[in-house]
Structures are given as structure tokens and as C-alpha cells.
DSSP file (Angstrom, degrees, kcal/mol; ACC not computed):
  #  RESIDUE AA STRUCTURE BP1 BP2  ACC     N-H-->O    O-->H-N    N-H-->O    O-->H-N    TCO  KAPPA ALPHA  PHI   PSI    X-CA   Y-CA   Z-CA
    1    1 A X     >        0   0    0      0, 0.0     4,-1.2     0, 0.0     5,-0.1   0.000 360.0 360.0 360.0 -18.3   99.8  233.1  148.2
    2    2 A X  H  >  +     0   0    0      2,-0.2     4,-1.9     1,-0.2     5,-0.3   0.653 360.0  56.6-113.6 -29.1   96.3  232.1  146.3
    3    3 A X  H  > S+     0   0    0      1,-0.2     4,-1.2     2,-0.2    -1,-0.2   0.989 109.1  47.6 -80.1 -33.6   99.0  231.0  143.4
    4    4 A X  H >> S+     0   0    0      2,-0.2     4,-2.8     1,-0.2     3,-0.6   0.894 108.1  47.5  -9.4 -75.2  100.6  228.8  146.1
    5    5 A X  H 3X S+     0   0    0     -4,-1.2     4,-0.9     1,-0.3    -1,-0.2   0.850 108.5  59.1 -78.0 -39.2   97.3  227.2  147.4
    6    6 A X  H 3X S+     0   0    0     -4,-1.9     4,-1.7     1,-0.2     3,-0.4   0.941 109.4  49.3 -53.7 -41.5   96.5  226.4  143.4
    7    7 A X  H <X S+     0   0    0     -4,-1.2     4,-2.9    -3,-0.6     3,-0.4   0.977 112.1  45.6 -54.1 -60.3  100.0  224.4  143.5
    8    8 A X  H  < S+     0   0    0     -4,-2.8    -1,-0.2     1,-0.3    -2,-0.2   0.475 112.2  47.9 -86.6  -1.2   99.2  222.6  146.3
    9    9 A X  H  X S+     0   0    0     -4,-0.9     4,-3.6    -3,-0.4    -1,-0.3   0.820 107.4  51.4 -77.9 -49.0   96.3  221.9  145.4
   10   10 A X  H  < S+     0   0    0     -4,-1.7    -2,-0.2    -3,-0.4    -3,-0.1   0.748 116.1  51.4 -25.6 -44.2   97.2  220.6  141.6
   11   11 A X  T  X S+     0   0    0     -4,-2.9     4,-2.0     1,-0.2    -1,-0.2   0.822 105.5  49.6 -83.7 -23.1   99.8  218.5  143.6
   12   12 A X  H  > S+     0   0    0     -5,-0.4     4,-0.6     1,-0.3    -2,-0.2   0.969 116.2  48.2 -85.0 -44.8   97.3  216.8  146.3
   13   13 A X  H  < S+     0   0    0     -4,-3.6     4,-0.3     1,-0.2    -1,-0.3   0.604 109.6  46.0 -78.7   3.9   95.2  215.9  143.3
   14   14 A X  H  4 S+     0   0    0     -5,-0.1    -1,-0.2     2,-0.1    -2,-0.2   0.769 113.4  58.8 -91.9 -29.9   97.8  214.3  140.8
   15   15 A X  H  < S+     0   0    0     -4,-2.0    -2,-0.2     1,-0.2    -3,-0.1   0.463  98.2  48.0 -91.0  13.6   98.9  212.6  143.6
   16   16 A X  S  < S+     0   0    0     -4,-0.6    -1,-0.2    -5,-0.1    -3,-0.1   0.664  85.3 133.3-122.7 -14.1   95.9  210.7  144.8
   17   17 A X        -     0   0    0     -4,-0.3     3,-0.1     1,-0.1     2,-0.1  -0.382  64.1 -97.9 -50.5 138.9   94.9  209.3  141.5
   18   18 A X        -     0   0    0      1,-0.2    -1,-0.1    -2,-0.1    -2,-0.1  -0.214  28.0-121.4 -69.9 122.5   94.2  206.2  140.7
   19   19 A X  S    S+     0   0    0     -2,-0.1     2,-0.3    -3,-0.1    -1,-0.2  -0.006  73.5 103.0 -80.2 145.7   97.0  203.9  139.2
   20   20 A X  S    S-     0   0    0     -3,-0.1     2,-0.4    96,-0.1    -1,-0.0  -0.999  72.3 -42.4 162.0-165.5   95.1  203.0  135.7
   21   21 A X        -     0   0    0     -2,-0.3     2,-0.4    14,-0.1    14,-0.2  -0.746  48.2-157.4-106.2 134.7   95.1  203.8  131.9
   22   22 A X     >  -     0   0    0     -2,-0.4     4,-0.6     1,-0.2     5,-0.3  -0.748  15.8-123.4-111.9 157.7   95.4  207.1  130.7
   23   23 A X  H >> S+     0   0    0     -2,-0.4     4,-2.7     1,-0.2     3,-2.0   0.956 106.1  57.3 -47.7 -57.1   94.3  208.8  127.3
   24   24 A X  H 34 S+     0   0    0      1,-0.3    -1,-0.2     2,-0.2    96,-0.1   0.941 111.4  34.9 -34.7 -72.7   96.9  209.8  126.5
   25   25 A X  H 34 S+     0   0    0      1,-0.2    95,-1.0    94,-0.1    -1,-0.3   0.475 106.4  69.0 -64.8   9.6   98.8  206.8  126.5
   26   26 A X  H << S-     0   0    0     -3,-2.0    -2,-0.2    -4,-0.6    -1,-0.2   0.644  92.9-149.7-106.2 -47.8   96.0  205.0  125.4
   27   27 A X     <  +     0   0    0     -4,-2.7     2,-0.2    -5,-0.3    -3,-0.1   0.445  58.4  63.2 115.5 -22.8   96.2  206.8  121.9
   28   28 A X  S    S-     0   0    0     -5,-0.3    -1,-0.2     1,-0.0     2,-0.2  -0.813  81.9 -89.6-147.7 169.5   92.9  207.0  120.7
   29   29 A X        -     0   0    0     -2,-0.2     2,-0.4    -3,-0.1    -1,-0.0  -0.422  35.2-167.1 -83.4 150.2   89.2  208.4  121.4
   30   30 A X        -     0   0    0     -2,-0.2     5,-0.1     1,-0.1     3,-0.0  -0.977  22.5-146.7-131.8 155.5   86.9  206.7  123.3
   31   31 A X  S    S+     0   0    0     -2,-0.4     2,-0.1     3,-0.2    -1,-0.1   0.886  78.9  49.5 -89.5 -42.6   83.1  207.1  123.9
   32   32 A X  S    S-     0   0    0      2,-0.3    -1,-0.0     1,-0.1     0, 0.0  -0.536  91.9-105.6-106.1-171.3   82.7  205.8  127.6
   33   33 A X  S    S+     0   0    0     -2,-0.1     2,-0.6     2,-0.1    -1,-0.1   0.106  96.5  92.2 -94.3  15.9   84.4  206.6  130.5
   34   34 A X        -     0   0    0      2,-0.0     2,-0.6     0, 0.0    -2,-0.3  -0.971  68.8-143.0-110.2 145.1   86.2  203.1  130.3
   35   35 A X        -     0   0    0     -2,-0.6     2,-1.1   -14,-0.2    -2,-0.1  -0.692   8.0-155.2 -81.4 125.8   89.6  203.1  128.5
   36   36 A X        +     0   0    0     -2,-0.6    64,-0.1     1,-0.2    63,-0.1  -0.495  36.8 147.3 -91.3 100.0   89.9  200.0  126.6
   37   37 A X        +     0   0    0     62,-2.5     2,-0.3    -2,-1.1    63,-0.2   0.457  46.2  94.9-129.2  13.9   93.6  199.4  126.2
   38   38 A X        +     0   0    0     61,-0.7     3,-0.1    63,-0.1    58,-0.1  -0.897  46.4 166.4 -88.5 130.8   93.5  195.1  126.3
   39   39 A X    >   -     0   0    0     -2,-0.3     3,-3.3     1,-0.1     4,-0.4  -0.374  24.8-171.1-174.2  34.9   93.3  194.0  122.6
   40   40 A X  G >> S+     0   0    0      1,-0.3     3,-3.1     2,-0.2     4,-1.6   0.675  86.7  66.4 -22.0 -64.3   94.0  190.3  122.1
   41   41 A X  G 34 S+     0   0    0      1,-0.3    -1,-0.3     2,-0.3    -3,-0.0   0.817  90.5  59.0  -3.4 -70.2   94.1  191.2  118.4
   42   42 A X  G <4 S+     0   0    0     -3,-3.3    -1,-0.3     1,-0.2    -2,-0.2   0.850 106.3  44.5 -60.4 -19.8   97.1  193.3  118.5
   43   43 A X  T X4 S+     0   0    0     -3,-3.1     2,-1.5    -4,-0.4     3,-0.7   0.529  81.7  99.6-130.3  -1.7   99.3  191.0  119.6
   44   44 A X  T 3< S+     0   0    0     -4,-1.6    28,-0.2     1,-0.2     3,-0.1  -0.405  91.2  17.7-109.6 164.2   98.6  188.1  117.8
   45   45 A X  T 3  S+     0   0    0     26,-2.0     2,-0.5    -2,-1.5    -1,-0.2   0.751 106.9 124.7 111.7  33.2  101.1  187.5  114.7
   46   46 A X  E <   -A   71   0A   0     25,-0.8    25,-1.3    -3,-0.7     2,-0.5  -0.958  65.4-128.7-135.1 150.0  103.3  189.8  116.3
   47   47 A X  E     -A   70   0A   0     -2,-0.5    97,-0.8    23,-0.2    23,-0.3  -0.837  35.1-173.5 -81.2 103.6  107.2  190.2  117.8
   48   48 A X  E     -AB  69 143A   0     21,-2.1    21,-1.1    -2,-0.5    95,-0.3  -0.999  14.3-171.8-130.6 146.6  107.7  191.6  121.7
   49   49 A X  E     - B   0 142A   0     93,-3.9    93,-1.7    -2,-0.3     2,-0.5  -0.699  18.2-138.7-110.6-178.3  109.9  192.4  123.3
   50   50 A X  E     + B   0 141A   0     14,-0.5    91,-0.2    -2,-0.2    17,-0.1  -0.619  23.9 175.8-116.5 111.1  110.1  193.2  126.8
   51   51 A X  E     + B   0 140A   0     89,-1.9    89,-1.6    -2,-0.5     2,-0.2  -0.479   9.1 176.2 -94.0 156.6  112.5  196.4  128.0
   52   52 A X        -     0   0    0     87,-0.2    87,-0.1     2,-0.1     6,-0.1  -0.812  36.5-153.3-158.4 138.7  112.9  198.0  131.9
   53   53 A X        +     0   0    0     -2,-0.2     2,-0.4    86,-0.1    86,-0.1   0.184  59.6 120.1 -74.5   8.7  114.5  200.2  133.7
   54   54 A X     >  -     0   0    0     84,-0.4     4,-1.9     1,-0.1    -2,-0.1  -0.467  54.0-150.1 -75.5 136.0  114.3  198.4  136.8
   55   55 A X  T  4 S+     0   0    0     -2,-0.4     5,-0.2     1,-0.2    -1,-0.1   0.762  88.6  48.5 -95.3 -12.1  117.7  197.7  138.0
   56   56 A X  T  > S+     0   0    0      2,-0.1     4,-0.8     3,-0.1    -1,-0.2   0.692 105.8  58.3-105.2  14.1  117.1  194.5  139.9
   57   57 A X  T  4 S+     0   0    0      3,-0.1     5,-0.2     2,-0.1    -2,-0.2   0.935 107.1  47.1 -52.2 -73.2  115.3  193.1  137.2
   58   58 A X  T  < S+     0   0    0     -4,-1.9    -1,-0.1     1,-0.2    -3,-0.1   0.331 115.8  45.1 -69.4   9.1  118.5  193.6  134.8
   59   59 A X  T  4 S+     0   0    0      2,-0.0    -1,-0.2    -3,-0.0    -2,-0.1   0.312 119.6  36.6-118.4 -21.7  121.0  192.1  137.4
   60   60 A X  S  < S+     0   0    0     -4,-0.8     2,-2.3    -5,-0.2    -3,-0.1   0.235 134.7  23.6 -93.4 -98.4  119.0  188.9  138.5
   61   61 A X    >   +     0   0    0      1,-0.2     3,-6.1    -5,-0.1    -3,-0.2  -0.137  68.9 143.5 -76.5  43.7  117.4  188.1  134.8
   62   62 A X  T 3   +     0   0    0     -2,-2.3     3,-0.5     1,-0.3    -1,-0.2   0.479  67.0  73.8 -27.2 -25.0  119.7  189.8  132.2
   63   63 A X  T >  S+     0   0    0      1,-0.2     3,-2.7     2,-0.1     4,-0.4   0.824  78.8  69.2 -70.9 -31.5  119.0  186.9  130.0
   64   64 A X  T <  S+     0   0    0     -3,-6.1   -14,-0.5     1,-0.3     3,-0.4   0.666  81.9  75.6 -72.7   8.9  115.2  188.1  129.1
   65   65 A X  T 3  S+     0   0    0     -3,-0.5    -1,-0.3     1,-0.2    -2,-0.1   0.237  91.1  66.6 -81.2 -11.9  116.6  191.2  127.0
   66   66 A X  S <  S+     0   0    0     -3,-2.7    15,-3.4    15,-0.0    16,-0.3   0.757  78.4  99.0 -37.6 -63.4  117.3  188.5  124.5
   67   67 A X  E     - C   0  80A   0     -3,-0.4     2,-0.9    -4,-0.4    13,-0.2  -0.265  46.1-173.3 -79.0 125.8  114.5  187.5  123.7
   68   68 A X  E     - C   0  79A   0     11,-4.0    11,-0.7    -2,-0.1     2,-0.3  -0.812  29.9-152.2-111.1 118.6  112.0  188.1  120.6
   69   69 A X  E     -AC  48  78A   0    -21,-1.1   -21,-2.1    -2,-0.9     2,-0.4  -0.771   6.3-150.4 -99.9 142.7  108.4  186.2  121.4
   70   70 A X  E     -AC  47  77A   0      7,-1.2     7,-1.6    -2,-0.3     2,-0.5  -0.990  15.8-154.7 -90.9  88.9  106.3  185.1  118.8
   71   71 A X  E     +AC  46  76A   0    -25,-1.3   -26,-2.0    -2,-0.4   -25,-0.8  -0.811  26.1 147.2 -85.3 132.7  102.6  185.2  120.0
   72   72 A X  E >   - C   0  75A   0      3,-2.2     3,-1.4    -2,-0.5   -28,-0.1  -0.975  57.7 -96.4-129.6 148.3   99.5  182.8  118.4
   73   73 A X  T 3  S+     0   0    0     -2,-0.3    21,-0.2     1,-0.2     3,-0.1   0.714 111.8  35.8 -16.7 -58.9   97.1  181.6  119.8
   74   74 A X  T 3  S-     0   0    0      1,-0.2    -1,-0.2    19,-0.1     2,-0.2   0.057 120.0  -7.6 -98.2  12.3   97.9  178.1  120.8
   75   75 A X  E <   -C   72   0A   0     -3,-1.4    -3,-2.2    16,-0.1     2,-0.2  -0.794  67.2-105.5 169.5 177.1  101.8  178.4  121.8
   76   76 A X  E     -CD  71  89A   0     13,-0.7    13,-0.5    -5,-0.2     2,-0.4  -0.914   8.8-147.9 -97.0  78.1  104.5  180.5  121.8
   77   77 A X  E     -CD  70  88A   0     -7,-1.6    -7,-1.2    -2,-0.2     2,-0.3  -0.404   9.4-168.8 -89.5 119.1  107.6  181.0  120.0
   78   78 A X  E     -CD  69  87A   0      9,-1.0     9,-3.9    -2,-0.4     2,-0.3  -0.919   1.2-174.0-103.4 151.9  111.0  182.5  121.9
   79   79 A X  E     -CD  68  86A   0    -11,-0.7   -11,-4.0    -2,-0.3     2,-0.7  -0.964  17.5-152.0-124.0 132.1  113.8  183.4  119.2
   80   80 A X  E  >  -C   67   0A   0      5,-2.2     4,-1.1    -2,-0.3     5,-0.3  -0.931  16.2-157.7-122.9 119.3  116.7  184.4  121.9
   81   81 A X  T  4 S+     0   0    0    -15,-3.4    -1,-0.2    -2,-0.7   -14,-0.1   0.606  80.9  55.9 -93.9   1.9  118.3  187.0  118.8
   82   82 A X  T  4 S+     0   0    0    -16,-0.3    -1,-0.2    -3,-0.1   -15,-0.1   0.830 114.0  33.0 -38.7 -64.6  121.9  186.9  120.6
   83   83 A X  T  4 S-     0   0    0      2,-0.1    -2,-0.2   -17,-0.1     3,-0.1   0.591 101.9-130.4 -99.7  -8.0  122.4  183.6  120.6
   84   84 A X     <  +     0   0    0     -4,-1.1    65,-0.2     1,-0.2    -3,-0.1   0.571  66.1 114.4  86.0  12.8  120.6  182.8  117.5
   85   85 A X        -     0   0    0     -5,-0.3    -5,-2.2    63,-0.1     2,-0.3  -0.323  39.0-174.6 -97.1 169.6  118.4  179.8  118.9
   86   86 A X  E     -D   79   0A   0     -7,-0.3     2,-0.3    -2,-0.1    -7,-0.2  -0.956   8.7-174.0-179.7 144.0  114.5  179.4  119.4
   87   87 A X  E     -D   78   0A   0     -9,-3.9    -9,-1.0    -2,-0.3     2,-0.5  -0.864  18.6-130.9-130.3-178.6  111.7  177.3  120.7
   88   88 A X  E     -D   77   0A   0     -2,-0.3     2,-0.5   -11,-0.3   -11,-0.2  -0.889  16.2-162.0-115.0 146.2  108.0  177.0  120.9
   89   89 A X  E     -D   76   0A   0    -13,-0.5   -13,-0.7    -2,-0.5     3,-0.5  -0.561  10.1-177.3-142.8 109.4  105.8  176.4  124.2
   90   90 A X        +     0   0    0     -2,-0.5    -1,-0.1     1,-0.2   -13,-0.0  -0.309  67.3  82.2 -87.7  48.9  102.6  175.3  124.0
   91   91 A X  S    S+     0   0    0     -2,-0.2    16,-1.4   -15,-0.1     2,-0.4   0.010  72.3 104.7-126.5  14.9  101.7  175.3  127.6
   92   92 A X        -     0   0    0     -3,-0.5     2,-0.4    14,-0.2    14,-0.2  -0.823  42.3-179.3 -91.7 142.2  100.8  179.2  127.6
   93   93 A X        +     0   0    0     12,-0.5    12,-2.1    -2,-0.4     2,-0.2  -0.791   5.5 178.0-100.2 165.6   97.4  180.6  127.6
   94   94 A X  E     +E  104   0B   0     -2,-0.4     2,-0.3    10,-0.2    10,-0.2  -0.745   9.1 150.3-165.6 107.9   97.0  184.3  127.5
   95   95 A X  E     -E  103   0B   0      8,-2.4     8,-2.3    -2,-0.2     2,-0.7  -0.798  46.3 -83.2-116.7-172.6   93.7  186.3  127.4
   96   96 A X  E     -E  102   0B   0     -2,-0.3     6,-0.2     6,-0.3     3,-0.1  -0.861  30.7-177.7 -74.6  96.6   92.1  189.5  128.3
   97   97 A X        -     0   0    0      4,-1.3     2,-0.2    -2,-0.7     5,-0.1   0.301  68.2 -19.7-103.5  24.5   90.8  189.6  131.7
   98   98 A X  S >  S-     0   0    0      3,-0.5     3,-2.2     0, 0.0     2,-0.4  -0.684  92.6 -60.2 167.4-179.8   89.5  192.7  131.4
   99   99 A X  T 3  S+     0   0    0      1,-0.3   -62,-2.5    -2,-0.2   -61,-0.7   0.309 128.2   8.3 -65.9  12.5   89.5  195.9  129.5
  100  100 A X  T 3  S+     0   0    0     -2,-0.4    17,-0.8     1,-0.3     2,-0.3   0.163 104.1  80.4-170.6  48.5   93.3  196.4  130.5
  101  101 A X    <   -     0   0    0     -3,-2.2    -4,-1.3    15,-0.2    -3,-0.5  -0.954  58.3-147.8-153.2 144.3   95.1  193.5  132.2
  102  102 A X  E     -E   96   0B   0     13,-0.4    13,-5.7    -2,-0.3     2,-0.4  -0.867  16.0-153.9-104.5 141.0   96.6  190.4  130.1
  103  103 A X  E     -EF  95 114B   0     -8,-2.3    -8,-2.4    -2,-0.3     2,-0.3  -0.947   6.9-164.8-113.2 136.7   96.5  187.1  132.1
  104  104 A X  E     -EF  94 113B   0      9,-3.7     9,-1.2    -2,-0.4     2,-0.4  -0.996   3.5-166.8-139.7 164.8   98.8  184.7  131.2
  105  105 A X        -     0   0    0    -12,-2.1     2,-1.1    -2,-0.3   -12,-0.5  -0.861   5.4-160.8-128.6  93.4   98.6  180.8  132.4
  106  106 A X    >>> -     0   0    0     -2,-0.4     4,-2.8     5,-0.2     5,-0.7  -0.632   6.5-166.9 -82.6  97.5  101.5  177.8  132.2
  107  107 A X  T 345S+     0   0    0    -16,-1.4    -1,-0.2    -2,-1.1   -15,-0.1   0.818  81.7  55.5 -28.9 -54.7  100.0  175.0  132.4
  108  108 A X  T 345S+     0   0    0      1,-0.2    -1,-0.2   -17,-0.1    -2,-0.1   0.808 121.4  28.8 -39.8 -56.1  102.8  173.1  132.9
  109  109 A X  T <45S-     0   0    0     -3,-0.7    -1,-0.2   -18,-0.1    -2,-0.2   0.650  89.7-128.7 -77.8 -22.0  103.8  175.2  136.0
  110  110 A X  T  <5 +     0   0    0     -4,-2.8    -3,-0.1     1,-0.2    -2,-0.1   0.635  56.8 155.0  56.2  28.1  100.7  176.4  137.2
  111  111 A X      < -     0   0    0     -5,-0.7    -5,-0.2     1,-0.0    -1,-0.2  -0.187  27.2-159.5 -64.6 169.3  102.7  180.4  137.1
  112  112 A X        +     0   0    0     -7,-0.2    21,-0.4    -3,-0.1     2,-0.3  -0.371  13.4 179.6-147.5  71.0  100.0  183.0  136.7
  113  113 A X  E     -F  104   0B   0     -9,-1.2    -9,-3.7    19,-0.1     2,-0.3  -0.759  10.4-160.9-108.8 152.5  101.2  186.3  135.4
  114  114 A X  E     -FG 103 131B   0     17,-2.2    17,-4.1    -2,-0.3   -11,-0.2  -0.776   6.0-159.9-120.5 158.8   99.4  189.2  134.7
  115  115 A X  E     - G   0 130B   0    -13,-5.7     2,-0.4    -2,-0.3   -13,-0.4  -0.659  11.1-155.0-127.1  91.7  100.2  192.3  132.5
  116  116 A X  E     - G   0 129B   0     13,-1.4    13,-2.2   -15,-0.2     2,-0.8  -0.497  13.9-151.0 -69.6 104.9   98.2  195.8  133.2
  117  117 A X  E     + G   0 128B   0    -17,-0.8    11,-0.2    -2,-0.4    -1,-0.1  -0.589  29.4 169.2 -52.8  83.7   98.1  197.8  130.3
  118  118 A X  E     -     0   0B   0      9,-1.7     2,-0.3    -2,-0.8    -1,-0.2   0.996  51.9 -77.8 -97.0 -22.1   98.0  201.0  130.8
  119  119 A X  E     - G   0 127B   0      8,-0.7     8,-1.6   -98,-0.1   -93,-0.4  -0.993  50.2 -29.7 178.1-170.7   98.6  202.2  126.9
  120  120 A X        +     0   0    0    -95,-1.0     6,-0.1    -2,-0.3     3,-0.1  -0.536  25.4 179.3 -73.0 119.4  100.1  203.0  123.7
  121  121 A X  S    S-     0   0    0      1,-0.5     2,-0.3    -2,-0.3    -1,-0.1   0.292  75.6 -53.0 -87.7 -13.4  103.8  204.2  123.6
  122  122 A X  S >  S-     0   0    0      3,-0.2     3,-3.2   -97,-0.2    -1,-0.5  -0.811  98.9 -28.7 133.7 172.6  103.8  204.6  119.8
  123  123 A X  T 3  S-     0   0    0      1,-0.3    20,-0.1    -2,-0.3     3,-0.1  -0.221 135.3  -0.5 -61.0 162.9  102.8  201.9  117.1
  124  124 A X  T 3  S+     0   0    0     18,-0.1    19,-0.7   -82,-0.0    -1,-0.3   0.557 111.8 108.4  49.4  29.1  103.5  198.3  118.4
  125  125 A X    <   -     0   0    0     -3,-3.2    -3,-0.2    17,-0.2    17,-0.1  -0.386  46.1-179.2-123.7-169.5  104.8  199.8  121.7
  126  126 A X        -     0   0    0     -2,-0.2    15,-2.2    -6,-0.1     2,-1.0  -0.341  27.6-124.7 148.9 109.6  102.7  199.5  125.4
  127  127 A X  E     +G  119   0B   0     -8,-1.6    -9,-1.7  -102,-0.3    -8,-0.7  -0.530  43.9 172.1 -36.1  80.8  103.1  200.6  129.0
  128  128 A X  E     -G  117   0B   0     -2,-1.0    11,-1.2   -11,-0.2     2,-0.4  -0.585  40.4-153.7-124.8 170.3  102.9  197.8  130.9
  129  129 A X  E     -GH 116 138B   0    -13,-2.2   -13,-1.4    -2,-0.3     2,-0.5  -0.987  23.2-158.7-130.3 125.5  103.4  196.5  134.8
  130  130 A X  E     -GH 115 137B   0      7,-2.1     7,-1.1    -2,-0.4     2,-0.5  -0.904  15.3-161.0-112.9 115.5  104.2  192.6  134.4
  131  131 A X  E     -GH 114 136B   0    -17,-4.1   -17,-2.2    -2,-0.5     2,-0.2  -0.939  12.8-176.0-110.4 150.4  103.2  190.9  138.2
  132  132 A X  E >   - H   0 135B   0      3,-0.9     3,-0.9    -2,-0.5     2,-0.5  -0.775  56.8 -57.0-129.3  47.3  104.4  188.2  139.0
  133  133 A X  T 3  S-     0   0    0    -21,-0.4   -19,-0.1     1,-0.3    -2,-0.0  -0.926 125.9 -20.5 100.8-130.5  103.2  186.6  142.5
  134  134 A X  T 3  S+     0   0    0     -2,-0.5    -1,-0.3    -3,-0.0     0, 0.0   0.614 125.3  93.8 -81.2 -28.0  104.2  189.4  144.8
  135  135 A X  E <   -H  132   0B   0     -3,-0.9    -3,-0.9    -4,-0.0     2,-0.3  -0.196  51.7-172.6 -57.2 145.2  107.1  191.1  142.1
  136  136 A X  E     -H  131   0B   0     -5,-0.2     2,-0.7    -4,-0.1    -5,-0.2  -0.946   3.2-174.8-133.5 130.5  105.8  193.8  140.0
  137  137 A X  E     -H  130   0B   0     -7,-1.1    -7,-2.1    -2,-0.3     2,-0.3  -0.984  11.5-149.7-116.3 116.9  108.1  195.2  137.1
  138  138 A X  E     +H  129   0B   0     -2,-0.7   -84,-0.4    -9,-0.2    -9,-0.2  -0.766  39.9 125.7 -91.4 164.1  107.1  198.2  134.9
  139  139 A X        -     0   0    0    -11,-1.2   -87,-0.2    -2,-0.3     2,-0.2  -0.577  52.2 -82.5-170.1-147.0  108.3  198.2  132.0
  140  140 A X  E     -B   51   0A   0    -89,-1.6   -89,-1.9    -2,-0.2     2,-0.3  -0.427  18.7-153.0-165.9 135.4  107.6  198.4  128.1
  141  141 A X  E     +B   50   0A   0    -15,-2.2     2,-0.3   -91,-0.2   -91,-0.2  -0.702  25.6 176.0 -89.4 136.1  106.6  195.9  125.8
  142  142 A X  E     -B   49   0A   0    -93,-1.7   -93,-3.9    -2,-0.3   -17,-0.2  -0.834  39.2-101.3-150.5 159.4  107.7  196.5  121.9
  143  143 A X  E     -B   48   0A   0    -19,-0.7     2,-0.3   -95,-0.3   -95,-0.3  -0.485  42.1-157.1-114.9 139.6  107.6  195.0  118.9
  144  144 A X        -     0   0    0    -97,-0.8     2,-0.3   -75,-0.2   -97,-0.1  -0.728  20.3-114.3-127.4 155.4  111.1  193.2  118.0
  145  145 A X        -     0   0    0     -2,-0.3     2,-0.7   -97,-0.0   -97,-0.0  -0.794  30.0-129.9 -33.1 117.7  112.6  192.1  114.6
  146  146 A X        -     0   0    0     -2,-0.3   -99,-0.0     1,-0.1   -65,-0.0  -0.930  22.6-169.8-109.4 120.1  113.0  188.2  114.2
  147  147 A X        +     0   0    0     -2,-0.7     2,-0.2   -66,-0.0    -1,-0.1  -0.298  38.1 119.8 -82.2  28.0  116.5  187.5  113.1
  148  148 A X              0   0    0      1,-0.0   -63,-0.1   -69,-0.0    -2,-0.0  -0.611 360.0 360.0 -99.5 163.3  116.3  184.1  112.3
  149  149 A X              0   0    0     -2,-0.2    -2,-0.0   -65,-0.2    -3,-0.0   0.383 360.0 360.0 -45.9 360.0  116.8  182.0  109.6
């Protein structure tokens, strides 16, 4: 019975935590009690992509599984590695809007999407939840090979 009540205890407290970045997946030591898993740094100069197991994700926009993104500073490159084509768009911004969510900003459109970090999956890899409005997708973002010329 008392190994019961340990269970059920275990269970009431995994389950009322707070959605957020864990050590683990975060990768690395920290000194305070925030985990710091936003990093402008890492990603730029770098190839992601983005992968999910969300299934209406992968029936209405099947096309974004394509794609290998280029991030810099001051635009954006997509290399769509299927179809062997690419652009750039300079109407993105992107920062760190706090120690673990990425905002990004199209001018052009006025979209606003944010990406909540919660951590490291392995080198050049990240847990992330991309929202979108009211949509939310989890997901994970990874580092691609650009196959272009």
C-alpha cells in the first residue's frame, strides 16, 4: 500500500509541472536556477531543418520537409533540397526574447512566430514548439546538409 501512495504521488507531481526547459535536454551545467537554452549564436551560419510528428501538420503543409534554411542576420536563405531551387528573404527578423523562446517577425506580412526552446537533442539538434497565432506544433529543429550547387 505505502509503495502505492509513493506512485501516486510521483505521478501527481510529474504531472503538474510546468511546461519549460529541462536539463537534461538543455545539455549543459548551469549556475542559476534559469536554464538558458536561447542562443542567437548558434544558429547563425547554420542549416535547419524543421521535422514533426504531428500528423496534421504533414497532410496540410508537406511541402516544409523540403526545405534547408540558411540563417544570417539580415535575411534568410530557403534551399527546397527536392526540387533543387532556393531563395533569400530579407523581410525576417528573429531574436531572443528571452532565455528560451525565439521570436520571429515578417515584415512584409506582419506574421509573428515564436519558437520555445526547450533544449538540446544532440549537436545542432533542439526541441522546439513553433506557435503560430493560435497553432502550436512540436517538433525538432536540426541542422540540414545544403545540396546545392
Amino acid at each position: 500500500m505505502r509503495a502505492f501512495f509513493i506512485s501516486l504521488l510521483f505521478l501527481i507531481i510529474a504531472c503538474s509541472t510546468q511546461e519549460g526547459p529541462t536539463g537534461y535536454k538543455y545539455g549543459g551545467g548551469t549556475t542559476s536556477y534559469i536554464v538558458e537554452t536561447c542562443d542567437e549564436d548558434e544558429f547563425l551560419g547554420q542549416w535547419f531543418e524543421f521535422h514533426t510528428k504531428n500528423v496534421i501538420a504533414n497532410t496540410l503543409v508537406p511541402s516544409y520537409k523540403d526545405y534547408c534554411t540558411y540563417i544570417e542576420e539580415d535575411y534568410v536563405f530557403y534551399w527546397n533540397q527536392v526540387e533543387g531551387y532556393g531563395y533569400f528573404d530579407y523581410d525576417w527578423e528573429w531574436y531572443c526574447a528571452n532565455e528560451n523562446t525565439m521570436k520571429m517577425i515578417n515584415h512584409a506580412t506582419g506574421d509573428v512566430v515564436e519558437m520555445r526552446i526547450y533544449g538540446n537533442l544532440g549537436p545542432n539538434c533542439y526541441d522546439v514548439k513553433i506557435s503560430y497565432g493560435s497553432n502550436s506544433i512540436n517538433g525538432e529543429l536540426c541542422g540540414c546538409l545544403y545540396n546545392g550547387p
